[in-house]
C-alpha positions as CSV (number, residue, x, y, z in Angstrom):
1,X,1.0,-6.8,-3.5
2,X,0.6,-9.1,-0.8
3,X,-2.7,-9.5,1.3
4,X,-1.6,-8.7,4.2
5,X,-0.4,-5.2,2.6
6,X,-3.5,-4.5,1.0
7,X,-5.3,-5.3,4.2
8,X,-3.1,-2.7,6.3
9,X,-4.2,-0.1,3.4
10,X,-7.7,-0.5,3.6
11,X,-7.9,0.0,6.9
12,X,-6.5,3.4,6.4
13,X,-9.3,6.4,6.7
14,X,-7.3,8.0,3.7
15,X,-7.8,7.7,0.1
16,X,-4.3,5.9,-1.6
17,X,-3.9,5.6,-5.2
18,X,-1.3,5.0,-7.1
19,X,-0.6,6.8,-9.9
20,X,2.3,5.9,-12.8
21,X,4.0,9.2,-14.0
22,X,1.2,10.3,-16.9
23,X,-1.3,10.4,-14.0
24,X,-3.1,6.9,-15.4
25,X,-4.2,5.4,-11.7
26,X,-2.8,2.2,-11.3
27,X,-4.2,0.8,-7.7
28,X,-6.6,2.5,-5.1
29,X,-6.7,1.4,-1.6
30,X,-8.3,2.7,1.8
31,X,-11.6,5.1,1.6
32,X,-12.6,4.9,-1.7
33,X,-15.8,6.7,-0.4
34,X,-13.3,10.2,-1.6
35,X,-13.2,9.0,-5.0
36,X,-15.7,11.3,-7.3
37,X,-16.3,8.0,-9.2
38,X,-16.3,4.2,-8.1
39,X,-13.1,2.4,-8.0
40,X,-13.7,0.7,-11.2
41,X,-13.9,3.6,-13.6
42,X,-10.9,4.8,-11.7
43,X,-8.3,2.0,-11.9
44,X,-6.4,2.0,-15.2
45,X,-7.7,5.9,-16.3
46,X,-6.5,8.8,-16.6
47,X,-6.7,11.6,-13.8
48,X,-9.0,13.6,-16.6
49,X,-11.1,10.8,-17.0
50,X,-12.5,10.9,-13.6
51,X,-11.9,13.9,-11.8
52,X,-12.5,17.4,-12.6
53,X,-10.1,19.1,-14.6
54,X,-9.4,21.4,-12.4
55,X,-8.1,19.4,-10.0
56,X,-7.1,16.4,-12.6
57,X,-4.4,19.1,-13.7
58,X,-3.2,20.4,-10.6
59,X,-2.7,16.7,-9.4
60,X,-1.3,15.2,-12.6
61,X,1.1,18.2,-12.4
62,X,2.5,17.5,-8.6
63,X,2.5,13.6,-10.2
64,X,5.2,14.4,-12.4
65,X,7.1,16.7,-10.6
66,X,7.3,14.4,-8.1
67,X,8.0,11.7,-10.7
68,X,10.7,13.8,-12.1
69,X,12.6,15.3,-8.9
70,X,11.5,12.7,-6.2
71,X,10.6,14.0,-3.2
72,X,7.5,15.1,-1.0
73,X,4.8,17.0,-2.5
74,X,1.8,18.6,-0.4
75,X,-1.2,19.9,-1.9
76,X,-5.1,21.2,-1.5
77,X,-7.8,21.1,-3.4
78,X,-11.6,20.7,-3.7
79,X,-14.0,19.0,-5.4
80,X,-17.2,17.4,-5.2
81,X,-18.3,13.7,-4.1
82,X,-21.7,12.6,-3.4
83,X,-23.3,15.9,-4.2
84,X,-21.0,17.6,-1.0
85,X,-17.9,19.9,-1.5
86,X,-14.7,17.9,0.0
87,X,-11.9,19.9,1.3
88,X,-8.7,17.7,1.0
89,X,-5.3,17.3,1.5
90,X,-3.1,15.2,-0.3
91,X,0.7,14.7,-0.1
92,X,2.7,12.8,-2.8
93,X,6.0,11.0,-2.9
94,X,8.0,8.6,-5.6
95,X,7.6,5.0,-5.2
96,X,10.9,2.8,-5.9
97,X,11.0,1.5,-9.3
98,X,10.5,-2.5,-9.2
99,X,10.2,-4.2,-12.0
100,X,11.1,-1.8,-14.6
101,X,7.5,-0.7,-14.8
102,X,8.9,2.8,-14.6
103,X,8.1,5.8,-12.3
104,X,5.0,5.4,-9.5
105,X,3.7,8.1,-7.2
106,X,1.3,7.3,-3.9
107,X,-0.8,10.4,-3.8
108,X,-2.4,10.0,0.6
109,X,-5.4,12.1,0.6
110,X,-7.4,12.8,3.5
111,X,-10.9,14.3,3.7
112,X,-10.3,17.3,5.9
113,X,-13.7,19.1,5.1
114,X,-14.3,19.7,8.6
115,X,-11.2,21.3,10.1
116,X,-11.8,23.5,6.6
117,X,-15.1,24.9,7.8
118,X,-14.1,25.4,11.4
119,X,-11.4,27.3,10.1
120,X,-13.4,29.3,7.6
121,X,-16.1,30.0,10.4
122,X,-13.5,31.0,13.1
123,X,-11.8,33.6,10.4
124,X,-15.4,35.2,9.6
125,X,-15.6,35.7,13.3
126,X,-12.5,37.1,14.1
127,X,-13.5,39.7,10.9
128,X,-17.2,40.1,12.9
129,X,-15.3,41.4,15.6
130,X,-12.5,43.4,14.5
C-alpha cells in the first residue's frame, strides 16, 4: 500500500481492518484506540484471538458472507475497550482480489457510544412519560 494511502487512512476517526476470508486480520489502519488489544497482537490473528467471542463470531460470520456473496454488510455490536462499553457500528464490503491472495473484506467501524446512550436515555423518557 502506498504511503500516501496509508496516510489518508489514518487520518480516518474510524477503525479499518482488513480481514482475509477466515477472519485472520491482515492490516489495521485509522483509530486503533477501538481495538480491544494493541495493533500488534491484532495483525496476522484470528478474530477469536483478540476479540470477545461473542462478537469475534458475529464478525467472522458477516466476513465470510461478505467474502462469499460480495456485497455490503452492516452490523452492531458491543464490547469492551479500556475498561468502557463501546457501542459500534461497523459495515463490511469485498475487496478486489489482487494478487491471487484470495478474498479480503474492509470491515469500517466507528465508535458510536454516544449517539447509543442518547438514544437509550431519550427512549427511557419517552416510557417515563407515557
Amino acid at each position: 500500500m502506498s504511503e500516501y494511502l496509508r496516510s489518508v487512512l489514518s487520518a480516518l476517526p474510524d477503525l479499518v481492518c482488513v480481514f482475509d476470508a477466515d477472519g485472520v486480520s491482515v492490516d489495521v489502519f485509522g483509530d486503533v484506540r477501538l481495538l480491544p488489544a494493541p495493533p500488534d497482537q491484532v495483525v496476522g490473528r484470528p478474530l477469536g484471538a483478540w476479540m470477545p467471542a461473542a462478537v469475534a463470531d458475529l464478525v467472522r460470520a458477516t466476513i465470510a458472507s461478505v467474502a462469499a456473496r460480495g456485497g455490503h454488510e452492516s452490523l452492531v455490536f458491543e464490547y469492551v475497550v479500556g475498561g468502557a462499553t463501546r457501542v459500534c457500528a461497523a459495515r463490511c464490503a469485498r475487496l478486489p482480489d489482487v494478487g491471487g491472495g484470495g478474498a479480503r473484506v474492509v470491515m469500517v467501524t466507528r465508535d458510536i457510544t454516544p449517539q447509543a446512550r442518547l438514544q437509550n436515555e431519550l427512549a427511557a423518557s419517552e416510557r417515563r412519560f407515557r
